[in-house]
Backbone as a printed PyTorch tensor [residue, N CA C, xyz], in Angstrom:
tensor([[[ -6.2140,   0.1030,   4.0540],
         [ -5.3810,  -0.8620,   3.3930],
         [ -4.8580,  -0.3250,   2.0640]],

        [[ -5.5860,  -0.1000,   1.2040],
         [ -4.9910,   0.7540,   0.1950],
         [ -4.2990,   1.8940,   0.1400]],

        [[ -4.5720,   2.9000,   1.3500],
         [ -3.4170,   3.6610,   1.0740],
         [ -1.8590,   3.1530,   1.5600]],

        [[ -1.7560,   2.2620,   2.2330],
         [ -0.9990,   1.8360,   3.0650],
         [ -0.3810,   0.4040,   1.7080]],

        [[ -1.1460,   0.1410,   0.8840],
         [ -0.5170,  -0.6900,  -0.5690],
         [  0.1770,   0.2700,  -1.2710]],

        [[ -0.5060,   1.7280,  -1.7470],
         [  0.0560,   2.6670,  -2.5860],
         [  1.5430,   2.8190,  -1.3820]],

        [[  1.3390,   3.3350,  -0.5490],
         [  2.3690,   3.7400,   0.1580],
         [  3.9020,   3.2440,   0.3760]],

        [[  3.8180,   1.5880,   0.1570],
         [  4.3560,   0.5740,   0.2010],
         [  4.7460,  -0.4490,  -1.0440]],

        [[  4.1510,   0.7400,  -2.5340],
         [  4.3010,   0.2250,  -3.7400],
         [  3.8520,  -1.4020,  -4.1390]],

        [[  3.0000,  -1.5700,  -3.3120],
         [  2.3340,  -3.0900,  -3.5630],
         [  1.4050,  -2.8390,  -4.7750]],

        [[  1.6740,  -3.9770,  -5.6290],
         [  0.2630,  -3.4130,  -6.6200],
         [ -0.8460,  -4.2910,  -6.5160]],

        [[ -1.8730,  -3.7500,  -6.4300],
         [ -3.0940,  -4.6760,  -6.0410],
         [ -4.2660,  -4.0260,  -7.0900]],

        [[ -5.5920,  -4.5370,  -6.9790],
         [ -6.3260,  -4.2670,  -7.1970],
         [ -7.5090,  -4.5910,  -6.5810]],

        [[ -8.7960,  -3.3810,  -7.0780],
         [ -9.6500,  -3.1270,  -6.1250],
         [-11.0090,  -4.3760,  -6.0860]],

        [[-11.7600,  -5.3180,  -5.4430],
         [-12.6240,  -5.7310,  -5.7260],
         [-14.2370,  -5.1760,  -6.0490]],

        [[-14.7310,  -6.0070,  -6.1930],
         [-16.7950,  -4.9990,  -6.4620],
         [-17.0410,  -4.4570,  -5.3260]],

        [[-16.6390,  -4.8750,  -3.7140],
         [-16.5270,  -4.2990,  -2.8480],
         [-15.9440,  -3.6040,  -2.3050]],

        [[-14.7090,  -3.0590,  -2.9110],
         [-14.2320,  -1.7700,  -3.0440],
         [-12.7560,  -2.2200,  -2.0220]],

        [[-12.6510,  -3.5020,  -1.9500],
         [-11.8480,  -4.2150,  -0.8280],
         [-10.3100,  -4.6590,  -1.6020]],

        [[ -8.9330,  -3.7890,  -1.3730],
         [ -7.9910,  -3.8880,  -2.5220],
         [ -7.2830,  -5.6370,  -2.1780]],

        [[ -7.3120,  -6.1410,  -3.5380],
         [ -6.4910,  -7.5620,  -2.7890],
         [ -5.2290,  -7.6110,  -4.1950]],

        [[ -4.4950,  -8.2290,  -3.2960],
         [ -2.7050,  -8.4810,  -4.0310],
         [ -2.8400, -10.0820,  -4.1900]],

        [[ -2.1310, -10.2320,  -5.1520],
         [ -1.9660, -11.6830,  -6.0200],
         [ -1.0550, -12.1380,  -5.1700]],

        [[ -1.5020, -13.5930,  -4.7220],
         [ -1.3250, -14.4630,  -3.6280],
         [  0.3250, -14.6790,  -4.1540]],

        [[  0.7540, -15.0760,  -4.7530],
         [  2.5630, -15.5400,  -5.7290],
         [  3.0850, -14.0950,  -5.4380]],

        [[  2.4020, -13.0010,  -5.9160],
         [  3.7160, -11.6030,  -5.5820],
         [  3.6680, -11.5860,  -3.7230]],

        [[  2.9520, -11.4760,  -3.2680],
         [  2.3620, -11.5760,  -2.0450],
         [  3.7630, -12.7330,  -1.0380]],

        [[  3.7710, -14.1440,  -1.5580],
         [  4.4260, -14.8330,  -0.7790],
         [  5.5950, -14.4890,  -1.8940]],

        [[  5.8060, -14.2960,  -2.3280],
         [  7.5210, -13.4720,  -2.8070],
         [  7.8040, -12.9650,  -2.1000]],

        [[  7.0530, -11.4970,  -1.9490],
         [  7.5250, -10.4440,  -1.3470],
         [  7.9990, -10.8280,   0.3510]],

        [[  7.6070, -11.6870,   0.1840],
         [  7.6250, -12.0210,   1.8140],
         [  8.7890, -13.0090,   1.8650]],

        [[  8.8660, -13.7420,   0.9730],
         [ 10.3840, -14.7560,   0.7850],
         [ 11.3100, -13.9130,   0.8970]],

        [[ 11.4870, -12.7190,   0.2550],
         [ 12.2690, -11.9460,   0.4080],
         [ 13.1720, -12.0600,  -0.9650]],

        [[ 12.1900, -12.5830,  -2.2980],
         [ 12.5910, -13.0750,  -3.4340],
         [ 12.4740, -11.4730,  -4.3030]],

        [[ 11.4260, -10.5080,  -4.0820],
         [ 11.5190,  -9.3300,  -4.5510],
         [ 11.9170,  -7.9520,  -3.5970]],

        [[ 12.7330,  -7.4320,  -3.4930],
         [ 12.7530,  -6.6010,  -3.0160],
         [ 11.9990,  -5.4410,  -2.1960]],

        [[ 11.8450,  -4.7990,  -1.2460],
         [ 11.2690,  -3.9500,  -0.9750],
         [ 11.5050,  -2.4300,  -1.5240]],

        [[ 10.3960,  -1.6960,  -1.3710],
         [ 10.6640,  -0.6320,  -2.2540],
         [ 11.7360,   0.1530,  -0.9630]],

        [[ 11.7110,   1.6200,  -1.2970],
         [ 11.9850,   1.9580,  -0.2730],
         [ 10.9740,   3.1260,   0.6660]],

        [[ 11.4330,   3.3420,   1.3470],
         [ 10.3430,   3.8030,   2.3470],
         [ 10.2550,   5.0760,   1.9240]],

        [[  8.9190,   5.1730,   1.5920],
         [  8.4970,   6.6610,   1.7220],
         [  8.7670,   7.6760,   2.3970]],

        [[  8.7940,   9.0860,   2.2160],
         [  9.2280,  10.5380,   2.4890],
         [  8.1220,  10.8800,   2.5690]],

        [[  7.2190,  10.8690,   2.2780],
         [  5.6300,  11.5350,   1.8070],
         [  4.8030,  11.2350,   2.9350]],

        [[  4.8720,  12.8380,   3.4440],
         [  3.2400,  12.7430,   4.4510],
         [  2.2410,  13.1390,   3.8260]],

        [[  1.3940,  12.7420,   4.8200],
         [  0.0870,  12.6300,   4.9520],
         [ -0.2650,  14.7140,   5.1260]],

        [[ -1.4400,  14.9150,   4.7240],
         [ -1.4260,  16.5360,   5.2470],
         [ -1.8300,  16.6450,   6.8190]],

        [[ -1.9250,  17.7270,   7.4110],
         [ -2.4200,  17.6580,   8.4650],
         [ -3.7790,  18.0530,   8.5080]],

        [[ -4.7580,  17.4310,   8.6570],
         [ -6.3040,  17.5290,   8.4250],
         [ -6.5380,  18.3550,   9.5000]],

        [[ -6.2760,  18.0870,  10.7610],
         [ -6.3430,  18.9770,  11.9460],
         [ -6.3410,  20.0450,  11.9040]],

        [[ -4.9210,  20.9390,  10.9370],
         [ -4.8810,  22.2170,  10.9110],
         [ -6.7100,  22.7140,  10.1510]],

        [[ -7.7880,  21.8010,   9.2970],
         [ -8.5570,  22.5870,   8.8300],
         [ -9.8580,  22.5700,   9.6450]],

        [[ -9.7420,  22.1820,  11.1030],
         [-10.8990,  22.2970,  11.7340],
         [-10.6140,  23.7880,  12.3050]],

        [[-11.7770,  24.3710,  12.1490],
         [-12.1690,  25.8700,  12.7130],
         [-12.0880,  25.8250,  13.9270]]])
């Protein structure tokens, strides 16, 4: 979930359980379609695969 918030420029924060949560008002904005979306990321991920022996 959090990388997928960073990814998606949501800003949230993390709880004591390490569980990221977004403020309920930006949350149903973003979804009204009252703030904009960012735009979509260019940025991969690495390929972890290439480092198995």
């Amino acid at each position: 979930m959090k990388r997928w918030l960073e990814r998606n420029h949501w800003p949230h924060a993390i709880n004591i359980a390490g569980v990221p949560q977004v403020v309920r008002e930006y949350y149903e904005k973003r979804m009204a379609g009252a703030i904009p979306a960012a735009q979509a990321s260019t940025e991969q991920e690495p390929n972890f695969a290439a480092l198995d022996l």
